[in-house]
C-alpha positions in Angstrom: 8.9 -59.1 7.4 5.7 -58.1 8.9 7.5 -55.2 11.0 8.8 -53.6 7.9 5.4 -53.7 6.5 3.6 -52.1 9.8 6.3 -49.3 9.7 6.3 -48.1 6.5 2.9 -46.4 6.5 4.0 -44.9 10.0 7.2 -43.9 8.2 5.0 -42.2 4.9 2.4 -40.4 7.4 5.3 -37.8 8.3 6.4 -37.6 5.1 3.3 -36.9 3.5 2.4 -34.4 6.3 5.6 -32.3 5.5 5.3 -32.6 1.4 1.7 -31.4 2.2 2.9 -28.3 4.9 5.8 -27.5 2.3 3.3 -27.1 -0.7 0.6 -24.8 1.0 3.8 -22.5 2.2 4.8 -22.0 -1.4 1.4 -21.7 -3.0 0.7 -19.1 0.0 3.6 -17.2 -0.1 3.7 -17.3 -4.7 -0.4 -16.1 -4.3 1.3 -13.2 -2.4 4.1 -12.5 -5.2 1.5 -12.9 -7.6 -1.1 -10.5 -6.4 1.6 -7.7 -5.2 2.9 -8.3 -9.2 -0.4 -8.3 -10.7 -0.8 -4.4 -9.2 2.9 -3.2 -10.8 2.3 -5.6 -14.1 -1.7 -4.2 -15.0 -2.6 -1.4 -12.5 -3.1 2.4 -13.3 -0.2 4.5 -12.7 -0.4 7.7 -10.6 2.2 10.2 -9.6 2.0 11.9 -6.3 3.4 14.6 -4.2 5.8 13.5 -0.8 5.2 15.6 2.4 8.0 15.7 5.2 7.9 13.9 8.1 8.4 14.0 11.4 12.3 13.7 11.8 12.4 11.1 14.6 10.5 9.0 11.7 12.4 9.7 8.8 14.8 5.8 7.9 14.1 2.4 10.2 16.6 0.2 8.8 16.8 0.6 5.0 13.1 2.2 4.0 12.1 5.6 3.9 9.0 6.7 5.7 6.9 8.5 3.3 3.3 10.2 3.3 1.1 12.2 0.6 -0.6 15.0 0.6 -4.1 12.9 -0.9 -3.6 10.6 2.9 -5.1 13.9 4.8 -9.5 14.1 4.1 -10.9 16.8 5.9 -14.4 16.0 7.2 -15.7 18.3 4.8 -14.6 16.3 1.5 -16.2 13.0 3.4 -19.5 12.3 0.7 -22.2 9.9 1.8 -23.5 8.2 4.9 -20.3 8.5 7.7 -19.9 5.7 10.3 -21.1 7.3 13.7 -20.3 4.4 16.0 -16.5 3.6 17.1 -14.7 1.0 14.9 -12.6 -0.3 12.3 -13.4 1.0 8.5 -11.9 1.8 5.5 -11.8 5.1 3.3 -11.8 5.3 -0.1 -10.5 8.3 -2.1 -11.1 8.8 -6.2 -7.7 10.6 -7.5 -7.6 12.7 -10.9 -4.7 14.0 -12.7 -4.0 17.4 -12.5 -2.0 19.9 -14.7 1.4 19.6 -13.5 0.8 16.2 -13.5 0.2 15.1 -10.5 -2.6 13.2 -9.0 -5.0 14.8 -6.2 -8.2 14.0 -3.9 -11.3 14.7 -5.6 -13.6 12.9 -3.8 -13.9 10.9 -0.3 -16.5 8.2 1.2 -16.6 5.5 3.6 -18.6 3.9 0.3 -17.4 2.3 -2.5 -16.4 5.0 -5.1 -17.5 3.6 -8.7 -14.7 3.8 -11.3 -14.9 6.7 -13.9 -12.8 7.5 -16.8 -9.8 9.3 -16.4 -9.8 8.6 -12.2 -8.2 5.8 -10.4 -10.4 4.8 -6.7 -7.8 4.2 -3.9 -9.3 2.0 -0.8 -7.4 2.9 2.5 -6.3 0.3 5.0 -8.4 -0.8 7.7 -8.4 2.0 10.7 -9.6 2.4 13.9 -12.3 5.7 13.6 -13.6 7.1 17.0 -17.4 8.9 16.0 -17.0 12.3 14.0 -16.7 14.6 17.4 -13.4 15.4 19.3 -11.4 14.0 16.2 -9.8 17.3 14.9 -11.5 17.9 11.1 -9.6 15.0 9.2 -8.6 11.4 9.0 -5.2 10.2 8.2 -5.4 7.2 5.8 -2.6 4.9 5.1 -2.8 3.1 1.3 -0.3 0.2 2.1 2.6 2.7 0.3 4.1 4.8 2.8 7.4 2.7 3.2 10.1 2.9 -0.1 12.6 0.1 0.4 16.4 1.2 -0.9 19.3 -0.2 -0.9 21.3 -0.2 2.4 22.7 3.0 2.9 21.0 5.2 0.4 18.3 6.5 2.7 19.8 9.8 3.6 20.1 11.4 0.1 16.2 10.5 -0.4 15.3 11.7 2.9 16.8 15.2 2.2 15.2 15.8 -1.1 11.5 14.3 -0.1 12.3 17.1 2.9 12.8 19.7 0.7 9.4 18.6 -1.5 11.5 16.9 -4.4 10.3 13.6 -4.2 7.3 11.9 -6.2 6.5 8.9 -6.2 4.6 6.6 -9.1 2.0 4.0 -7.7 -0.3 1.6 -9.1 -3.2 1.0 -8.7 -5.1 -1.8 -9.1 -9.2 -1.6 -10.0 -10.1 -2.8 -6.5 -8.5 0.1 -5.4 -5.1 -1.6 -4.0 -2.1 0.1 -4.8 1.6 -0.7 -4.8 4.6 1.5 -5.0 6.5 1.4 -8.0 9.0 4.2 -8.8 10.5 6.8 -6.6 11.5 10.9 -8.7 13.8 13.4 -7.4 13.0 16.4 -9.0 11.3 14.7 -11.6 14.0 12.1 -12.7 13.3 7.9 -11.3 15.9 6.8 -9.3 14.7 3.6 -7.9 11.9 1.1 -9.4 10.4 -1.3 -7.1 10.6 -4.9 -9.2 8.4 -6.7 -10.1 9.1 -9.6 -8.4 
């Protein structure tokens, strides 16, 4: 009798261990779900333009590779103090709406943009910056949205219209300046929502 009683909490020890692993995985992985949601549920909506890209790039599996013509800051449209020394930063890019109804780059710093009425701020991903000389006169920055997930097989027909400039894409963005994709136009008409969850 005392052996079953010595191996029990040797037995539970385990157990509790796993229950305990098992929990933090979901609440992880449901914060993620959540937070990616939270963008498409509340965030401001923004429609921009699709630029081509390089062909060799175009489908990897079943997304389409897709970039915008706000992504590419000249030096020049840089405001404020500019990081001089190598390193990792982040950009951040206010976009207004203009009359066709697109979105577009008015403004640019390695700052904090505050939010103003009528403009959604958009904050870059991290990236590597290499001091302001010998680096062309712009900055590529990626937002988190330049893949499109479709279903399997579907990728060609997209890939031909955003090459011929008919694709637009509607984001959101959330007020600390994440954004998520959420519907894919060709020539003006959705044909694919992201869900929400």
């Amino acid at each position: 009798m005392t052996t079953l009683a010595s191996d029990r909490p040797s037995i539970l020890r385990p157990l509790a261990a796993a229950i305990l692993v098992a929990a933090l995985m979901t609440a992880v992985l449901g914060y993620q779900i959540e937070r990616r949601a939270g963008i498409l549920r509340s965030g401001t909506e923004v429609l921009l333009a699709t630029e081509p890209v390089d062909p060799r790039d175009l489908l990897r599996g079943d997304y389409v590779v897709l970039t915008y013509p706000v992504s590419l800051v000249p030096f020049s449209e840089v405001k404020g103090a500019r990081p001089m020394k190598a390193g990792r930063t982040v950009l951040w890019i206010r976009l207004a709406p203009g009359a066709d109804g697109l979105w577009t780059r008015t403004e640019a710093s390695f700052s904090e943009l505050p939010q103003q009425d009528g403009t959604v701020v958009l904050k870059s991903l991290p990236f590597e910056i290499h001091g302001w000389e010998g680096e062309g006169d712009s900055y590529r920055a990626d937002f988190g949205i330049e893949r499109f997930y479709l279903p399997e097989g579907e990728g060609l027909e997209i890939e031909a219209a955003r090459n011929d400039s008919r694709v637009t894409m509607a984001i959101r963005v959330a007020e600390d300046g994440r954004a998520q994709v959420r519907t894919l136009f060709i020539d003006g008409k959705p044909v694919y929502s992201d869900p929400l969850y």
